[in-house]
PDB file of N, CA, C, O and CB in Angstrom:
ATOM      1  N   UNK A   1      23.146  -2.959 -13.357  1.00  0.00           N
ATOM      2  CA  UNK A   1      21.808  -2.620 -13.772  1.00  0.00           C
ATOM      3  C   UNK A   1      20.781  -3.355 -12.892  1.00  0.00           C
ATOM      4  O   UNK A   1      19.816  -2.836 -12.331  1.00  0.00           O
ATOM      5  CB  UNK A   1      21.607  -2.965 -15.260  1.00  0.00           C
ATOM      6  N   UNK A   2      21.200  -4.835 -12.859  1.00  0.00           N
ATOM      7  CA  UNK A   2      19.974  -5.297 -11.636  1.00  0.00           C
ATOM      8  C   UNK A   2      19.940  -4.645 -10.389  1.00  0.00           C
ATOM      9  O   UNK A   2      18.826  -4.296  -9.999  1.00  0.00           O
ATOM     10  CB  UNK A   2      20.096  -6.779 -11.141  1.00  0.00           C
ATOM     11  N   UNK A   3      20.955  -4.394  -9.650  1.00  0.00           N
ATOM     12  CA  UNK A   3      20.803  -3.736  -8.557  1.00  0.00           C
ATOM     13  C   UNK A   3      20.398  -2.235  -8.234  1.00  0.00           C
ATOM     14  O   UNK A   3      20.081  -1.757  -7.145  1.00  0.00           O
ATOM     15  CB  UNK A   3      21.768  -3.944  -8.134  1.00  0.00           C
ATOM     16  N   UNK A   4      20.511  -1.530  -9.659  1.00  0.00           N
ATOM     17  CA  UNK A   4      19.651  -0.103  -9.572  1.00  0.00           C
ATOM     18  C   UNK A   4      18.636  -0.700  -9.697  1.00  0.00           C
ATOM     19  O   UNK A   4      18.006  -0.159  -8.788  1.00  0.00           O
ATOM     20  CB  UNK A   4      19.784   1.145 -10.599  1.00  0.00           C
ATOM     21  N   UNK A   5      17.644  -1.745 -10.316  1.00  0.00           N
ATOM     22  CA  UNK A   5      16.577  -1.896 -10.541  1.00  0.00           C
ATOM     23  C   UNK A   5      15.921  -2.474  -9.665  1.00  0.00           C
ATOM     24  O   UNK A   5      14.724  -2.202  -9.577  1.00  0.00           O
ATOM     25  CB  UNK A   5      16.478  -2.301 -11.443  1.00  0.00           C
ATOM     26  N   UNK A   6      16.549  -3.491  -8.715  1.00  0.00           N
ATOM     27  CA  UNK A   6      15.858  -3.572  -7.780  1.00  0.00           C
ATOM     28  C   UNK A   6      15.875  -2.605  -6.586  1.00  0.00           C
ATOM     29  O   UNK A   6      14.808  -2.610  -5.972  1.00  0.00           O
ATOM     30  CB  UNK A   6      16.039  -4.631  -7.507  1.00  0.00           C
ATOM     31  N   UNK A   7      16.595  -1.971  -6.214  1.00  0.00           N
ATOM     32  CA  UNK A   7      16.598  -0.678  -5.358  1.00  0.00           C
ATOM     33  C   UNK A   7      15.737  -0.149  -5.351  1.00  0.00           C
ATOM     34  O   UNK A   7      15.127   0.084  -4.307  1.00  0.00           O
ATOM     35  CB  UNK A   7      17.323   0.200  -5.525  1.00  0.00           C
ATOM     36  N   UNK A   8      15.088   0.518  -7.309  1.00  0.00           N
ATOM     37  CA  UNK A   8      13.842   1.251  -7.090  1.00  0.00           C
ATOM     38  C   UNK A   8      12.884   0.212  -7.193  1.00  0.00           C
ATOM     39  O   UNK A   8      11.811   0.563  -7.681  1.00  0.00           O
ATOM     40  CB  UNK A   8      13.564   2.425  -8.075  1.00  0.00           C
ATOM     41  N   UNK A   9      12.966  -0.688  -6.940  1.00  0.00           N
ATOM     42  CA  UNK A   9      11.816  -1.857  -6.612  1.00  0.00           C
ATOM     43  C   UNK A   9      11.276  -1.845  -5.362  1.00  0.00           C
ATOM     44  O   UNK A   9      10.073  -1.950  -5.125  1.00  0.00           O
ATOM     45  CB  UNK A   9      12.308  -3.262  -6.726  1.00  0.00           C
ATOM     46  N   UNK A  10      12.318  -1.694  -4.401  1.00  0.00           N
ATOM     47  CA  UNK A  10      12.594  -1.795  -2.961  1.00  0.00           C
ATOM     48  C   UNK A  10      11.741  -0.741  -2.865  1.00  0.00           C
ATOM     49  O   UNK A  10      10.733  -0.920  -2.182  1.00  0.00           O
ATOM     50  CB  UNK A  10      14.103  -1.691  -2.316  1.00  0.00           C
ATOM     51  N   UNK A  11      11.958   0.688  -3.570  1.00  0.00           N
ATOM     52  CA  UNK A  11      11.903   2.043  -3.081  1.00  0.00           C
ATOM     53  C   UNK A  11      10.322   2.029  -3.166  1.00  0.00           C
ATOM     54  O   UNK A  11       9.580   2.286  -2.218  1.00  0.00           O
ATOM     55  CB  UNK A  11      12.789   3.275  -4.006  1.00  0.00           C
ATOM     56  N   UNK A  12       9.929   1.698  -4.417  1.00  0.00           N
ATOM     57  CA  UNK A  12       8.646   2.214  -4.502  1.00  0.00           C
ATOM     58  C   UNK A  12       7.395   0.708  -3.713  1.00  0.00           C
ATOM     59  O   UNK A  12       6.281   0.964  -3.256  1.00  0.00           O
ATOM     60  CB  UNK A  12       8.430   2.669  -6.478  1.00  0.00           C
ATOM     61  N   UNK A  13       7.788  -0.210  -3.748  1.00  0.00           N
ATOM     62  CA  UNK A  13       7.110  -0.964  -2.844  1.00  0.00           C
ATOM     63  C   UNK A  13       7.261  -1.152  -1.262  1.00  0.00           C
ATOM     64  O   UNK A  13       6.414  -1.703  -0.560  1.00  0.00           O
ATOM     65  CB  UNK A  13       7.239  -1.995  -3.326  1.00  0.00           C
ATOM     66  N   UNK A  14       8.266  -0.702  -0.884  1.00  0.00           N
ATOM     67  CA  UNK A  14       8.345  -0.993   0.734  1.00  0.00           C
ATOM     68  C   UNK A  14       7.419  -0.596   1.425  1.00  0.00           C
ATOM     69  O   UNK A  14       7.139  -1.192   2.465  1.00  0.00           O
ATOM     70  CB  UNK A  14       9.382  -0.468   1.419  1.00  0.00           C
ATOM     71  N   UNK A  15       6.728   0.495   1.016  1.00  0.00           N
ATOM     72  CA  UNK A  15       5.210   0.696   2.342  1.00  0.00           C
ATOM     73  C   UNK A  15       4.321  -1.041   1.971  1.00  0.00           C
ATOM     74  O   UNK A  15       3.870  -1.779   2.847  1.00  0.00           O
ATOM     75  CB  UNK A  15       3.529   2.764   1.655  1.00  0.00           C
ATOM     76  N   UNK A  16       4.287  -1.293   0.563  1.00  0.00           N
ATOM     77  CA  UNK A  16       3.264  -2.376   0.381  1.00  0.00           C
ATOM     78  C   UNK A  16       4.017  -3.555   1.182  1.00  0.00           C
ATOM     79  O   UNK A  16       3.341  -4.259   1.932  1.00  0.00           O
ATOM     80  CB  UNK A  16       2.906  -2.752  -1.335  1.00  0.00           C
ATOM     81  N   UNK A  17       5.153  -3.746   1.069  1.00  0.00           N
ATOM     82  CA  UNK A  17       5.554  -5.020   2.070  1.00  0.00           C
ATOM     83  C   UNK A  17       5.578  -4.380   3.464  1.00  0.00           C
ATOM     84  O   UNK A  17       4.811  -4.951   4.240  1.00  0.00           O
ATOM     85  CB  UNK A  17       7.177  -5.777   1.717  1.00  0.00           C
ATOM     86  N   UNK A  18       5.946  -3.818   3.751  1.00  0.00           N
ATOM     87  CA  UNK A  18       5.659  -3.110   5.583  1.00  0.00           C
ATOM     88  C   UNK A  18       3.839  -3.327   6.182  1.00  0.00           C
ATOM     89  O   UNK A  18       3.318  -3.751   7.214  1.00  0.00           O
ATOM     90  CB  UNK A  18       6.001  -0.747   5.514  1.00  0.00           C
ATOM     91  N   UNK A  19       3.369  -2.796   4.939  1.00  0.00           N
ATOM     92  CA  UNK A  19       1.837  -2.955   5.642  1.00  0.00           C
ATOM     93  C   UNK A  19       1.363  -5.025   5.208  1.00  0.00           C
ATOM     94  O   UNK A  19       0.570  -5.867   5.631  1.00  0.00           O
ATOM     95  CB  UNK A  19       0.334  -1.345   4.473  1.00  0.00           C
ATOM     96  N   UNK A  20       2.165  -4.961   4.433  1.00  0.00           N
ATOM     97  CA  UNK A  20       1.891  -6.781   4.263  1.00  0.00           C
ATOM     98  C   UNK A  20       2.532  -7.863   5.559  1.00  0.00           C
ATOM     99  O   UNK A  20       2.052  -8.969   5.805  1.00  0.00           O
ATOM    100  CB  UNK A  20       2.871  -7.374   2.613  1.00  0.00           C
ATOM    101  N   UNK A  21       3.717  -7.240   6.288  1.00  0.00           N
ATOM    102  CA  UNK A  21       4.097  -7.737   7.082  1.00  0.00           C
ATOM    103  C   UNK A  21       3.515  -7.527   8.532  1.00  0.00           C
ATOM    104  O   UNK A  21       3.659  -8.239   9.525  1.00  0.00           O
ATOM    105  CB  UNK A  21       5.144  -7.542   6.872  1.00  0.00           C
ATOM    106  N   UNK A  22       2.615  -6.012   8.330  1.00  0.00           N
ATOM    107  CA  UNK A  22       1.807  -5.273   9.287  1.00  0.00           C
ATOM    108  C   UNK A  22       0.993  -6.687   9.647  1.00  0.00           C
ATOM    109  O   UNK A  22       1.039  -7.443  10.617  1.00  0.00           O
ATOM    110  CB  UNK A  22       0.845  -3.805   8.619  1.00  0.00           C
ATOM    111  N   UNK A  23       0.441  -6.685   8.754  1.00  0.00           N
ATOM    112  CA  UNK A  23      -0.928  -7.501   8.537  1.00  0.00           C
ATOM    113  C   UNK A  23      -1.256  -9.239   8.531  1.00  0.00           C
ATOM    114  O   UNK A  23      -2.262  -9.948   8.538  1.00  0.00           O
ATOM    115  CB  UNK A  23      -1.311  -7.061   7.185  1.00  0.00           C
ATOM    116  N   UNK A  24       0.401  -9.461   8.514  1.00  0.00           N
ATOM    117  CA  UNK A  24       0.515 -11.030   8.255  1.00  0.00           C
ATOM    118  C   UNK A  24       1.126 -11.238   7.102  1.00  0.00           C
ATOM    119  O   UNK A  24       0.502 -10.831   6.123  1.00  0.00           O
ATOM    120  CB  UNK A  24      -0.775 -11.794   8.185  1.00  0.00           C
ATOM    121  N   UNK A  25       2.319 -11.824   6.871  1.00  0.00           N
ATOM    122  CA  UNK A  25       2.386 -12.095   5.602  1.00  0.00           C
ATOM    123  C   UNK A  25       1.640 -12.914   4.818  1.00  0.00           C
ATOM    124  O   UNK A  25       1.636 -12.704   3.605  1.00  0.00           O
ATOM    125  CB  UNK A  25       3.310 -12.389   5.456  1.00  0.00           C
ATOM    126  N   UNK A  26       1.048 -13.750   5.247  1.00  0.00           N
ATOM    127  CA  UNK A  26      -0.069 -14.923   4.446  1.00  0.00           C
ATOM    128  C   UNK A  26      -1.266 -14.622   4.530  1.00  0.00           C
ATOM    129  O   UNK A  26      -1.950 -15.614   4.280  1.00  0.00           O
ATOM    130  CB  UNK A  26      -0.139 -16.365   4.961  1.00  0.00           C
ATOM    131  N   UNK A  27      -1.843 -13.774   4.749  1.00  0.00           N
ATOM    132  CA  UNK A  27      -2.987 -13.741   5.399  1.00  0.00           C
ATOM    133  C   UNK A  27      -3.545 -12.625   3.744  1.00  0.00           C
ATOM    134  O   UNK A  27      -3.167 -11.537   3.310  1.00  0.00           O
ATOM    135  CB  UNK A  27      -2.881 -13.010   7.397  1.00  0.00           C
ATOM    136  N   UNK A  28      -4.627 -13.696   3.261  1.00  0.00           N
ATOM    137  CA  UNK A  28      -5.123 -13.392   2.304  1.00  0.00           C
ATOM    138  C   UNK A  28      -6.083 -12.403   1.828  1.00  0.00           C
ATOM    139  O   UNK A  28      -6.246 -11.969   0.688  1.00  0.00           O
ATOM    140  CB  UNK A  28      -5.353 -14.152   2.134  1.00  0.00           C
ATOM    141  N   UNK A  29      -6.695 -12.126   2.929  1.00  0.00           N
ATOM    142  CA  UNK A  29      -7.820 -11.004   2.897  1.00  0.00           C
ATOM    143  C   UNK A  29      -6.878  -9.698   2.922  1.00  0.00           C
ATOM    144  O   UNK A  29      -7.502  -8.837   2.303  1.00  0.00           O
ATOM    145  CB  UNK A  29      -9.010 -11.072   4.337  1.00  0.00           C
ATOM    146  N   UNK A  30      -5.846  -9.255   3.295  1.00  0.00           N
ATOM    147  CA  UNK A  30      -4.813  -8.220   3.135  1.00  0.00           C
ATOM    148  C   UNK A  30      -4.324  -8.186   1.918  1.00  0.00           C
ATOM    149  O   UNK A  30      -4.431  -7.093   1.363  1.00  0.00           O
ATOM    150  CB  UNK A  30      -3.759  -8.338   3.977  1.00  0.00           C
ATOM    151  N   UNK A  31      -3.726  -9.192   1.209  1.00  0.00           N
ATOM    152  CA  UNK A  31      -3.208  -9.118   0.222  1.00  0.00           C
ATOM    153  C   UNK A  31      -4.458  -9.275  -0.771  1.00  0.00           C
ATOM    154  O   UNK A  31      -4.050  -9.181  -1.929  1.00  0.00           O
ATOM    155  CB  UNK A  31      -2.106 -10.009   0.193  1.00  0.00           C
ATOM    156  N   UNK A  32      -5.693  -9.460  -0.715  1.00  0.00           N
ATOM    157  CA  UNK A  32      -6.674  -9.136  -1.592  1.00  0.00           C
ATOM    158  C   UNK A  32      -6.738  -7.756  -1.969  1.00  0.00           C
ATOM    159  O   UNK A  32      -6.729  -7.097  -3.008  1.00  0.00           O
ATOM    160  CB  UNK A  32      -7.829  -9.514  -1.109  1.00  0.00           C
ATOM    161  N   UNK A  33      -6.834  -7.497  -0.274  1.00  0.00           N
ATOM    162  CA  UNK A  33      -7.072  -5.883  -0.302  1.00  0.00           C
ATOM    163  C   UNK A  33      -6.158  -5.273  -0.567  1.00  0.00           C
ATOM    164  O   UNK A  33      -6.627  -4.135  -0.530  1.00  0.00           O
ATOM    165  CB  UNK A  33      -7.461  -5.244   0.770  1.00  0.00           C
ATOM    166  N   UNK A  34      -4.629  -5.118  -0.952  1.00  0.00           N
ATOM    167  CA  UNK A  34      -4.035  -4.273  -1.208  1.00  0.00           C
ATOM    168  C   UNK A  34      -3.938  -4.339  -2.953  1.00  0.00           C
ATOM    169  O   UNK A  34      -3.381  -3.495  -3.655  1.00  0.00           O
ATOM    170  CB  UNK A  34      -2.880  -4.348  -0.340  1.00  0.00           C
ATOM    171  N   UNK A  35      -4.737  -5.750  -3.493  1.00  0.00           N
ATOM    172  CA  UNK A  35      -4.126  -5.893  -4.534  1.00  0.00           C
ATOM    173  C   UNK A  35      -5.479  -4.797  -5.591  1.00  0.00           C
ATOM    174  O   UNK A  35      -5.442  -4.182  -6.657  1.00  0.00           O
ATOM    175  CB  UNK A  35      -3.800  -7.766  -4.831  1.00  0.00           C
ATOM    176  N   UNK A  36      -6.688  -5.098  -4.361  1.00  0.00           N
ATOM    177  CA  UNK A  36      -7.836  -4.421  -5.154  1.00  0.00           C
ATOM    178  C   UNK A  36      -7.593  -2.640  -5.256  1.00  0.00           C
ATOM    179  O   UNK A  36      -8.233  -1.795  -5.883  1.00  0.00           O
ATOM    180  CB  UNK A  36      -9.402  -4.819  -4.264  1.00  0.00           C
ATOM    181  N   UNK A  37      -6.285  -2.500  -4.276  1.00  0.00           N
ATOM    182  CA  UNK A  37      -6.363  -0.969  -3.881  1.00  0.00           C
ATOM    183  C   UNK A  37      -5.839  -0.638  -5.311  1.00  0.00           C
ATOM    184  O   UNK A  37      -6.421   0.073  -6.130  1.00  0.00           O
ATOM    185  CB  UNK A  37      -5.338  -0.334  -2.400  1.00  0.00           C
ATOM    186  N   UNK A  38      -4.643  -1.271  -5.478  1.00  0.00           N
ATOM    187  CA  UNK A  38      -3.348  -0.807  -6.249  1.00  0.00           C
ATOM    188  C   UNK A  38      -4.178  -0.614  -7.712  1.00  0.00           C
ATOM    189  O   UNK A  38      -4.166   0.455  -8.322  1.00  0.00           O
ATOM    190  CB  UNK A  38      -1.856  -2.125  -6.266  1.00  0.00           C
ATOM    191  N   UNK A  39      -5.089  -2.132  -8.300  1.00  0.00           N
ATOM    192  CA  UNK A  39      -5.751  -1.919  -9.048  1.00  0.00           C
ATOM    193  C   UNK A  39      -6.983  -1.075  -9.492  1.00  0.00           C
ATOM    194  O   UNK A  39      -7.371  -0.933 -10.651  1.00  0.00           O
ATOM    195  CB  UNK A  39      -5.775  -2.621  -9.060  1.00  0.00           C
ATOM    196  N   UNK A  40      -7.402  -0.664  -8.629  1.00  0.00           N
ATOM    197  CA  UNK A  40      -8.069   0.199  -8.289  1.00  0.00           C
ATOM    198  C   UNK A  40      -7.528   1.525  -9.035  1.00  0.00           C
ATOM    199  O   UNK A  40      -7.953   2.107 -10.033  1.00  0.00           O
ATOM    200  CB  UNK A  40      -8.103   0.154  -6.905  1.00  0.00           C
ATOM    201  N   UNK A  41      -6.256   1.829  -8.044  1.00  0.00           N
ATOM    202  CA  UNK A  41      -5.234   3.189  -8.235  1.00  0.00           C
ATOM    203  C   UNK A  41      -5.073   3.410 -10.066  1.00  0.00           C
ATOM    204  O   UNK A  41      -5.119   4.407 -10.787  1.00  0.00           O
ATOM    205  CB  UNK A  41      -3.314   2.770  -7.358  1.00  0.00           C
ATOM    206  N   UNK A  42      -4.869   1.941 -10.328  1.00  0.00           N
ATOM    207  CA  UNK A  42      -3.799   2.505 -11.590  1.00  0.00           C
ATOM    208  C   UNK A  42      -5.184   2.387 -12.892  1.00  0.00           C
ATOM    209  O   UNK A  42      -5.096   3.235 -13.779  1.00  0.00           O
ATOM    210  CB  UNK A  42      -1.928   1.059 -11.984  1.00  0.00           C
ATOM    211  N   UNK A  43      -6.135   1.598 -12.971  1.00  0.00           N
ATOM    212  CA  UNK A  43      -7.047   1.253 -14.016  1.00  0.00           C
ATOM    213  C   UNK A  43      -8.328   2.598 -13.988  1.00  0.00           C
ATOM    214  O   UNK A  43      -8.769   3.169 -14.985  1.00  0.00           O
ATOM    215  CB  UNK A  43      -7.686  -0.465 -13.653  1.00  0.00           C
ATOM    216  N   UNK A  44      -8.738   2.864 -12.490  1.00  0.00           N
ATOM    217  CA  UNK A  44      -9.906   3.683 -12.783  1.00  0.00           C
ATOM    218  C   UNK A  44      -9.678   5.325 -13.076  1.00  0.00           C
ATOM    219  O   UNK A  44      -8.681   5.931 -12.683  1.00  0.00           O
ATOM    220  CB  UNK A  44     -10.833   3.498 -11.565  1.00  0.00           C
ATOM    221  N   UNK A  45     -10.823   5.965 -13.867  1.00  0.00           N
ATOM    222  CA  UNK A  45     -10.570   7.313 -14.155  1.00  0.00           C
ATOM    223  C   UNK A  45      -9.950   8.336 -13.225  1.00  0.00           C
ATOM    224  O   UNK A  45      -9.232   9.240 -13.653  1.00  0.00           O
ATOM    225  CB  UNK A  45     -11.664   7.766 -14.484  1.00  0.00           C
ATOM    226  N   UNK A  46     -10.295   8.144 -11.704  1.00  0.00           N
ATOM    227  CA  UNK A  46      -9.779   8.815 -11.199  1.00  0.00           C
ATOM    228  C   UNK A  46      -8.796   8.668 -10.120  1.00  0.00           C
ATOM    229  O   UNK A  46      -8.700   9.515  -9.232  1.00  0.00           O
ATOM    230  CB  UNK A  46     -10.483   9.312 -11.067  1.00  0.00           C
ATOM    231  N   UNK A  47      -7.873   7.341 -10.182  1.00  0.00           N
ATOM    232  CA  UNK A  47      -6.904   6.627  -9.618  1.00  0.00           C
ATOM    233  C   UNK A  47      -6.075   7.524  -8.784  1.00  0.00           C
ATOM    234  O   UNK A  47      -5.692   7.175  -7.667  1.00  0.00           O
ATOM    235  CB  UNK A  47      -6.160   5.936 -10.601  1.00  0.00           C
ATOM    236  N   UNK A  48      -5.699   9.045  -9.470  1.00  0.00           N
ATOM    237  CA  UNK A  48      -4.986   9.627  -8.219  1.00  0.00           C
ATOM    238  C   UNK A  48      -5.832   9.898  -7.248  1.00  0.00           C
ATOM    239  O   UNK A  48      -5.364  10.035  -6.118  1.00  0.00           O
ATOM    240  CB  UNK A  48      -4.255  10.833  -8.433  1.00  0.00           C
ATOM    241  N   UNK A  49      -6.818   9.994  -7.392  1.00  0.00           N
ATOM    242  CA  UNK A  49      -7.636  10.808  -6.128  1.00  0.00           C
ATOM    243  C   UNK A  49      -8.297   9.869  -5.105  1.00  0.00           C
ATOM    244  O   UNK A  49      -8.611  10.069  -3.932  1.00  0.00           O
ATOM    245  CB  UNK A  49      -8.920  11.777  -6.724  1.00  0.00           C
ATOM    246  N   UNK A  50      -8.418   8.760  -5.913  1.00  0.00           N
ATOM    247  CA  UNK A  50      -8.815   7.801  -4.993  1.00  0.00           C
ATOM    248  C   UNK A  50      -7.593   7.037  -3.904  1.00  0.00           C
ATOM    249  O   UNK A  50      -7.750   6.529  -2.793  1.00  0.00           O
ATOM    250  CB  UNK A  50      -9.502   6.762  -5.919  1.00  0.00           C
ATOM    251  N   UNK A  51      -6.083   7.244  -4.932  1.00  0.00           N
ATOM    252  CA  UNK A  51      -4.869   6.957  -3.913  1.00  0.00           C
ATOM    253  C   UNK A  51      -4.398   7.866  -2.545  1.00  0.00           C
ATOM    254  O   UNK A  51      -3.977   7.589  -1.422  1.00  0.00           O
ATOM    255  CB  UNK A  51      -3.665   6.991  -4.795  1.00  0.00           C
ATOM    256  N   UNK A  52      -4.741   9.204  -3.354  1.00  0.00           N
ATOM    257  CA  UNK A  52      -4.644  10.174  -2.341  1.00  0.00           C
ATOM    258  C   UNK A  52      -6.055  10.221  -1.583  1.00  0.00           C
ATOM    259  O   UNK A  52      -5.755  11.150  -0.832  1.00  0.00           O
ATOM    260  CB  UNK A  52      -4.226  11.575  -2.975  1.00  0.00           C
ATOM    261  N   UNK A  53      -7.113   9.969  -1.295  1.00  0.00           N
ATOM    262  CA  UNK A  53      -8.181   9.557  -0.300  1.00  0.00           C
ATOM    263  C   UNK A  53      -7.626   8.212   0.300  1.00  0.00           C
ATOM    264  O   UNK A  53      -7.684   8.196   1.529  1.00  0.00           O
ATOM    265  CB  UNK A  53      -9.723   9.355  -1.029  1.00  0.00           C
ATOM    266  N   UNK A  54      -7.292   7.492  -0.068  1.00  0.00           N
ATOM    267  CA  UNK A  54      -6.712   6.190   1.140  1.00  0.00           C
ATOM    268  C   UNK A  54      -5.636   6.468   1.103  1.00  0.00           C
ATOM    269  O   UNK A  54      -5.088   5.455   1.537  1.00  0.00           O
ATOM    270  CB  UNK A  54      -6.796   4.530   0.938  1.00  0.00           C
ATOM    271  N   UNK A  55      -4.839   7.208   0.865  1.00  0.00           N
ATOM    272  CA  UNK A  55      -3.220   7.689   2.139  1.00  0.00           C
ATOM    273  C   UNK A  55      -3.696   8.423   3.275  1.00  0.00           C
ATOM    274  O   UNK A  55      -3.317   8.276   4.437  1.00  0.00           O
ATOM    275  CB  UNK A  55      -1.817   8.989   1.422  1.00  0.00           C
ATOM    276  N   UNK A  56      -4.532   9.202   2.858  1.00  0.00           N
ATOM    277  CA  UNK A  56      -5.005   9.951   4.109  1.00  0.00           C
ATOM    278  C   UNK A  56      -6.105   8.904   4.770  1.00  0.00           C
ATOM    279  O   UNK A  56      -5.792   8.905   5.961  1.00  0.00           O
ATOM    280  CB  UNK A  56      -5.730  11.562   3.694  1.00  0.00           C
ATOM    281  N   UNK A  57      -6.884   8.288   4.659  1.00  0.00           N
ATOM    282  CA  UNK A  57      -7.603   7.157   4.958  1.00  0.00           C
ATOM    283  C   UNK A  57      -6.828   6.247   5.975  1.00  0.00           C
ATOM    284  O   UNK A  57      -7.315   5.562   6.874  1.00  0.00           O
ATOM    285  CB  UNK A  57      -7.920   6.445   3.685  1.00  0.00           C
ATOM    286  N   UNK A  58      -5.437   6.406   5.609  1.00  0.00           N
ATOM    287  CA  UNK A  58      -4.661   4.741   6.149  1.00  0.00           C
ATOM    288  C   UNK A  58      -3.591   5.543   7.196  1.00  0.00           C
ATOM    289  O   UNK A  58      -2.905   5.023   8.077  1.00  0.00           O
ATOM    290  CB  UNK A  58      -3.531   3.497   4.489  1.00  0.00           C
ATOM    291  N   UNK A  59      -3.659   6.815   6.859  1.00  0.00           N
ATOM    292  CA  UNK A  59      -2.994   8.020   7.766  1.00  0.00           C
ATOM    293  C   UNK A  59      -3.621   8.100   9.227  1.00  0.00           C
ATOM    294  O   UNK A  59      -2.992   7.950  10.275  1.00  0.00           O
ATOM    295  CB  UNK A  59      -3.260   9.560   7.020  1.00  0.00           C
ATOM    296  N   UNK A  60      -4.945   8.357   9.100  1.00  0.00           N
ATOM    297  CA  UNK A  60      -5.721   8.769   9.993  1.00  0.00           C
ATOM    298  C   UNK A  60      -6.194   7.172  10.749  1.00  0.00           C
ATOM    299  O   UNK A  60      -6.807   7.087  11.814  1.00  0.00           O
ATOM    300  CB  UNK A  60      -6.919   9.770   9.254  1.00  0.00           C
ATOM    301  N   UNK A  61      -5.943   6.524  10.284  1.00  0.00           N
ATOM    302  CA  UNK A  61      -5.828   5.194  10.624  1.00  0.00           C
ATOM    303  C   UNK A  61      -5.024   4.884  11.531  1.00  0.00           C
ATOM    304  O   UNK A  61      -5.570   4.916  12.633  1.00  0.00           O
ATOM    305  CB  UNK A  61      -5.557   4.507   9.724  1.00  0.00           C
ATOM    306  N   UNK A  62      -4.058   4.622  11.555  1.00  0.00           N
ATOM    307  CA  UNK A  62      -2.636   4.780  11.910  1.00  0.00           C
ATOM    308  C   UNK A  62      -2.556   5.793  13.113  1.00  0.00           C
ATOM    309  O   UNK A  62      -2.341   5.292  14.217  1.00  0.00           O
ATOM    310  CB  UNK A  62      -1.773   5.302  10.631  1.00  0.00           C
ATOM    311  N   UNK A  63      -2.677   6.922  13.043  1.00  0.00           N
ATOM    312  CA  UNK A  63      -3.184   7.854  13.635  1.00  0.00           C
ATOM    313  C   UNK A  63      -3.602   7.325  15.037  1.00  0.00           C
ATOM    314  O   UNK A  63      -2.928   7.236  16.063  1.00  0.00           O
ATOM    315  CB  UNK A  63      -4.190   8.399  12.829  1.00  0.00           C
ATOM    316  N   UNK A  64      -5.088   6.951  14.763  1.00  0.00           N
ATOM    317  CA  UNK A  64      -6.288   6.428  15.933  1.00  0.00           C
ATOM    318  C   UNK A  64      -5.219   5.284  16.485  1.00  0.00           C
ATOM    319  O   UNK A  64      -4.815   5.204  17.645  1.00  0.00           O
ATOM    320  CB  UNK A  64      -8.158   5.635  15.174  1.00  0.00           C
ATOM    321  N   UNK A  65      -4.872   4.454  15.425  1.00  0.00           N
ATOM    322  CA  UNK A  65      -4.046   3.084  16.729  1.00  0.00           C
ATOM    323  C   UNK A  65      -3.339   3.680  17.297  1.00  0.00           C
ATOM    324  O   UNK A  65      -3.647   3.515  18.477  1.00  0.00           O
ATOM    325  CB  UNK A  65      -3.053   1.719  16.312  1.00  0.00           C
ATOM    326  N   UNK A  66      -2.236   4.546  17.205  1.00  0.00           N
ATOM    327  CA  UNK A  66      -0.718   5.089  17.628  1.00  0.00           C
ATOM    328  C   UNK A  66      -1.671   5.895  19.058  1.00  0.00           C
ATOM    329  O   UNK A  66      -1.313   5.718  20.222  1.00  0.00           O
ATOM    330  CB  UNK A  66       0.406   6.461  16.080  1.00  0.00           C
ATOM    331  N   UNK A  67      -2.838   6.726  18.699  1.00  0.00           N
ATOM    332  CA  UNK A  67      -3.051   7.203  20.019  1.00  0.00           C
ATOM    333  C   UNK A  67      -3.921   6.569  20.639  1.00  0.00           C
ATOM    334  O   UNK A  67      -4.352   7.137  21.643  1.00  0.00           O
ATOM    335  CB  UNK A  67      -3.362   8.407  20.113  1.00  0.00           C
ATOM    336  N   UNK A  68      -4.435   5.344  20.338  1.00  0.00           N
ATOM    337  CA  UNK A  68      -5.485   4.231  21.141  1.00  0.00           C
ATOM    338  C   UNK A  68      -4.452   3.252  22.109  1.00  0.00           C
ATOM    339  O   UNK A  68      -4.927   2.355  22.806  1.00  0.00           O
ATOM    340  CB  UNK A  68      -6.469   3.053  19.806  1.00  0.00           C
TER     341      UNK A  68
END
């Protein structure tokens, strides 16, 4: 049971540690910001839409570096 549970632990957080390791692992202004995103996502009225505006936000992001 722990190891299915951490699996989907793994599963559903690995972009947040990939972009945390992106960014620095210590580096506090990142992990502010991902923590204001997430909270953001899950507390306000319109949390999906604002998740789905910064995937595409962090898409097109991504995007510009890969072809800069």
């Amino acid at each position: 049971m722990g190891l299915a549970h951490g699996a989907y632990c793994l599963g559903c957080c690995a972009v947040l540690m990939l972009l945390l390791f992106v960014g620095g692992v210590m580096n506090l202004v990142w992990i502010a910001g991902l923590t204001l995103l997430v909270t953001v996502e899950k507390l306000a009225p319109y949390g999906a839409v604002i998740a789905k505006t910064m995937g595409v936000a962090l898409i097109a992001g991504g995007a510009v570096l890969l072809a800069g």
